[in-house]
C-alpha positions in Angstrom: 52.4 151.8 76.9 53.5 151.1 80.1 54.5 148.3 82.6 52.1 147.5 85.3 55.1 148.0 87.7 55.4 151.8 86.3 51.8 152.5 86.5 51.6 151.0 89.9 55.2 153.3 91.0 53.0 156.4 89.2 49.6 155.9 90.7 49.9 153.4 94.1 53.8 154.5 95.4 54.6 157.0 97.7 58.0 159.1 97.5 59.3 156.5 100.4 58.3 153.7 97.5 55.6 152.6 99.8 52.6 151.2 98.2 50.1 153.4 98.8 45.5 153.9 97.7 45.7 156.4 94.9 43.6 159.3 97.3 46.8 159.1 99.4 49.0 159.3 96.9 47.2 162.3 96.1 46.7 163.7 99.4 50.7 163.4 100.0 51.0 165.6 96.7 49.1 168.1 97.4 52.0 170.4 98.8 54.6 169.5 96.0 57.2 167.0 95.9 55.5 164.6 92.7 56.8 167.2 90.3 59.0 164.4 88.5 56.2 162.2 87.7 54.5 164.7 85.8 55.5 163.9 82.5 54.9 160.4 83.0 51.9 161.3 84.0 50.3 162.8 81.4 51.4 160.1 79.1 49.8 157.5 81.6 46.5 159.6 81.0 46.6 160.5 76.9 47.5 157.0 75.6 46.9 154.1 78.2 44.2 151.6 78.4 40.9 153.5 79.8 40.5 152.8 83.8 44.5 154.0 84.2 43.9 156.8 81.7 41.1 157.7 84.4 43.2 157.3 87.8 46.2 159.5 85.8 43.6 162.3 85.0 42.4 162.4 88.6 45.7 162.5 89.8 46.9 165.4 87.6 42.8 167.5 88.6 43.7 167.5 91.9 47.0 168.1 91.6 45.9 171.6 89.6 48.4 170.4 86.9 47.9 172.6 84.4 48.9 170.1 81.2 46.2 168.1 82.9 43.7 170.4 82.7 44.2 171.2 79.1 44.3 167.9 77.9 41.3 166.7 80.0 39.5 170.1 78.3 40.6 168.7 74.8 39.7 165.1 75.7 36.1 165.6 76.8 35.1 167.8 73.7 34.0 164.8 72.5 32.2 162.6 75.5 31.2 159.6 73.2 34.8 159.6 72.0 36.3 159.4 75.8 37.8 155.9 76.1 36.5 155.9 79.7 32.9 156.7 79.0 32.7 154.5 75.4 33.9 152.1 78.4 32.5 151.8 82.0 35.9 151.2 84.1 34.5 152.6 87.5 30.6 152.6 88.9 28.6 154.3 91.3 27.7 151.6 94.1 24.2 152.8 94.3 23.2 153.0 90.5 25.6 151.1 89.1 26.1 153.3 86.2 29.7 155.0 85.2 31.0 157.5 87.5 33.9 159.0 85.9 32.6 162.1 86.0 31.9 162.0 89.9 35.6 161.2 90.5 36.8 164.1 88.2 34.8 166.5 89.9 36.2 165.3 93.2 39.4 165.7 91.8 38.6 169.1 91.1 37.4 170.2 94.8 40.9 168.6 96.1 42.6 170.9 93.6 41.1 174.1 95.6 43.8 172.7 98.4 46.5 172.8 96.7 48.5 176.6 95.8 46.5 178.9 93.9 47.0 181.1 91.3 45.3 183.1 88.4 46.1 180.5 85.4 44.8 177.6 87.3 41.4 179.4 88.6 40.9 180.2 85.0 41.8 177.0 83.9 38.9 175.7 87.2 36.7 177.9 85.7 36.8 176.4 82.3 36.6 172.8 83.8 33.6 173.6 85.5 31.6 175.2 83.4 32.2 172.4 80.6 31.4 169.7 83.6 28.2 172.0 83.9 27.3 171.3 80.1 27.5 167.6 80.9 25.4 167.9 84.0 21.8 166.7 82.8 23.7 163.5 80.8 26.1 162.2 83.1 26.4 161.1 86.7 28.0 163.5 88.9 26.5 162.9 92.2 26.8 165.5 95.0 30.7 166.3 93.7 30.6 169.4 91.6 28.5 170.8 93.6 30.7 170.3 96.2 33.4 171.4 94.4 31.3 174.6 93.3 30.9 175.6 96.5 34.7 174.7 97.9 35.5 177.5 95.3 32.8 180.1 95.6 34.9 183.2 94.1 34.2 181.3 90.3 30.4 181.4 91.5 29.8 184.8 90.1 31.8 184.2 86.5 30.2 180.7 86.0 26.3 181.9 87.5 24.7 181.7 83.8 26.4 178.3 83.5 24.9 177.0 86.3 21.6 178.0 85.7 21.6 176.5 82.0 22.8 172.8 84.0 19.2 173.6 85.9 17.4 173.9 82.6 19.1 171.4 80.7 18.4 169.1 83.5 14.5 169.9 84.0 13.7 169.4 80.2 15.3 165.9 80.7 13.5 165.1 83.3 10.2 166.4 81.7 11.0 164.1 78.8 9.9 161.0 80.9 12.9 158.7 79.9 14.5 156.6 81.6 17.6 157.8 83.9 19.9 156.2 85.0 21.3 157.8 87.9 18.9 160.0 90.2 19.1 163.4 88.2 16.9 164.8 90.6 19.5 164.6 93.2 21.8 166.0 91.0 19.4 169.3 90.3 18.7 169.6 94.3 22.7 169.9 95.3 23.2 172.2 92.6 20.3 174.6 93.7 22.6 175.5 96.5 25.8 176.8 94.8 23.2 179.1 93.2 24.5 182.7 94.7 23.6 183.6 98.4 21.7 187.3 96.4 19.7 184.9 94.4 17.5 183.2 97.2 14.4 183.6 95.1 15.7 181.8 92.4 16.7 179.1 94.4 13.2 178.8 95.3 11.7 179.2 92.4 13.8 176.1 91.7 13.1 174.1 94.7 9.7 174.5 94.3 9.8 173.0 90.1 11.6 170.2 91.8 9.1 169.6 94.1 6.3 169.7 91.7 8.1 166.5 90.3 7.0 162.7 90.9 8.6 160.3 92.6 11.2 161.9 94.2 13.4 160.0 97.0 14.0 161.0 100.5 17.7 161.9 99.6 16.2 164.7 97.5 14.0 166.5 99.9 16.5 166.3 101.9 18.9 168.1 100.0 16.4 170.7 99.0 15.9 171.1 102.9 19.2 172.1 103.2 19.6 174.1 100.4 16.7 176.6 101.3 16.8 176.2 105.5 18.4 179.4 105.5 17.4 181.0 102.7 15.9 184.4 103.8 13.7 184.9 100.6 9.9 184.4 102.0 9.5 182.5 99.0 11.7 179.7 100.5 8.9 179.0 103.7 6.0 177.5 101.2 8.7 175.4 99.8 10.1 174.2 103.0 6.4 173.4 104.2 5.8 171.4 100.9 8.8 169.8 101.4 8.3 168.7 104.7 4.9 167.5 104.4 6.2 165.1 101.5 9.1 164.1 104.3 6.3 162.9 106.3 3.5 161.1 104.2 
């Protein structure tokens, strides 16, 4: 275990020994010079208490450490085994509900800034796609799909995964169970990394979404601007349903 003065020098210091927010800890890493704290690290993130474990993964993602990434692979084989999901150590300020997962998949957008090479797009790839099997269970928000689409040479290898995260997702929210972040959302933001040759599909998607109750304004708005330029004529029925539920 560790001190709260070395997990505060790992997590909250800069290289000056400034305290520092963890993203700018991060965002000053992103071109190097943390390589020492590595080890400590991934310690930090295998065997101390859940919200630091958390912060320590994070930090590692966007760092596109590749130790990280392997033992956050290993780590979320198991979700109901993860320490910070058992656990709710950080929330979503508009659900109130866990958002670990919307942090890590931050994590793994800022990684796309840092130097890039074959063993860590592979290692993004794998990331993804296993965040993609979680999609329908676990809040996300507007992250991985943000993160999809800051690294849209993967799209093409993890397509089929992204399409099962659609389907998983539409059979949950068939089921009529209560959910409790806005999956919904979720399914709308994803449409979007769907590939640019595969406009129908993204409409054919758009368009089950719609068919749904109850959906909230942040949701037709998404879908707005996930088909607006979408040249599929497909695309225009949707975008005149959708628009027509944006005003009633």
């Amino acid at each position: 275990m560790h001190s709260l003065e070395q997990i505060e020098k790992l997590l909250f210091t800069n290289l000056e020994g400034n305290r520092q927010q963890l993203q700018d800890v991060i965002d000053d890493g992103l071109d190097g010079g943390y390589e020492n704290r590595i080890p400590e690290l991934i310690k930090l993130a295998e065997n101390e208490e859940p919200y630091y474990s958390l912060l320590a993964y994070v930090m590692l993602i966007s760092w596109g450490n590749q130790a990280g990434f392997i033992s956050l692979l290993n780590l979320i084989q198991d979700p109901t085994q993860v320490p910070w999901l058992k656990k709710s150590v950080v929330y979503d300020r508009i659900y109130n509900c866990n958002s670990a997962f919307e942090m890590l998949a931050d994590a793994l957008r800022t990684s796309y800034y840092c130097e890039q090479d074959q063993q860590l797009k592979n290692w993004r790839i794998q990331v993804t796609q296993y965040f993609l099997k979680l999609y329908d269970q676990y809040y996300f928000g507007q992250s991985l799909a943000l993160a999809i689409l800051k690294g849209k040479e993967i799209t093409p290898t993890i397509q089929g995964s992204i399409i099962e995260a659609i389907e998983n997702s539409f059979i949950r929210l068939n089921q009529g169970i209560k959910i409790e972040f806005d999956l919904a959302f979720q399914v709308a933001c994803l449409i979007i990394t769907i590939e640019p040759n595969e406009d129908e599909l993204a409409a054919y998607y758009a368009n089950r979404l719609l068919s749904l109750n109850n959906l909230t304004r942040r949701v037709l708005q998404e879908l707005c601007n996930s088909l607006q330029y979408s040249p599929s004529p497909k695309a225009l029925p949707v975008l005149e349903g959708i628009n027509n539920r944006l005003k009633s």
